[in-house]
N, C-alpha and C positions, 0 to 999 in steps of 0.2 A: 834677568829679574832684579839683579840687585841695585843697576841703574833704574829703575821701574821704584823700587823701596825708597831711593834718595831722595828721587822728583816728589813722590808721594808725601815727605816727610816734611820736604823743605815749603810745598804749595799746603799743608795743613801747620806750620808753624808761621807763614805768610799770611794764611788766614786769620789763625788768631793774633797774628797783628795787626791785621785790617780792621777787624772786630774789637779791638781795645781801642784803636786810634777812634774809630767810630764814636765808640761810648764817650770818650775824650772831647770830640766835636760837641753830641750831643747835650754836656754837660756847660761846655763854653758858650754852646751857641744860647741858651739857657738865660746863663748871667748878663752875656753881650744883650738880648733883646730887651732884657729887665733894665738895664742903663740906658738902652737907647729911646726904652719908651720914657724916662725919665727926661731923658737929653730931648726928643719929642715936644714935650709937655711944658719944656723952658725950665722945669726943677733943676735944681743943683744935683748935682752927680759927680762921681768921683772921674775925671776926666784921663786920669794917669794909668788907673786901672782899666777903665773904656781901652783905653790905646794898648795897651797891657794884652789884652785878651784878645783884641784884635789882631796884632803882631801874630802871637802865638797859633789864634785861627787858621791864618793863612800858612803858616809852618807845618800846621798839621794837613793842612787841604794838601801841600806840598808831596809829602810824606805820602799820602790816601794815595796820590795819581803814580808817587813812584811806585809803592807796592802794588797797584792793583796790574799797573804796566810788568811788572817784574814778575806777577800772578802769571798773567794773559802769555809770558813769553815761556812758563816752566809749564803751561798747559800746553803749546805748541809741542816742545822739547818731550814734553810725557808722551805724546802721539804720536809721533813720530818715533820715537822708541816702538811704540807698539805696533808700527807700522813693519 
């Protein structure tokens, strides 16, 4: 059981990491489409911070696929315990 209590604790402190980086996305992805429609449009926009938030973006998309992959592998390991 107490291998059972670890997995459980570690895939719900995983999640709420999944769930913060989420919000994180959702908030860049936000500012990015608001410059992009600007950069669209041919208006002037702040181009450093465009690149800025993009970087970052992809850092976070990074981050989403390790955790969701490191999720996916401690739900295995939890079943197999119960197995």
């Amino acid at each position: 059981m107490r291998k059972i209590d670890e997995l459980t604790l570690e895939i719900n402190e995983a999640s709420v990491e999944l769930e913060n980086i989420k919000n994180q996305m959702s908030k860049q992805f936000k500012e990015i489409w608001k410059l992009q429609c600007r950069k669209d449009r041919g208006a002037d926009y702040d181009r450093v911070k465009y690149e800025d938030l993009m970087y970052n973006h992809k850092l976070l998309q990074m981050k989403r696929r390790q955790l969701i992959t490191h999720i996916n592998y401690l739900n295995k390991e939890f079943f197999e315990v119960l197995i």
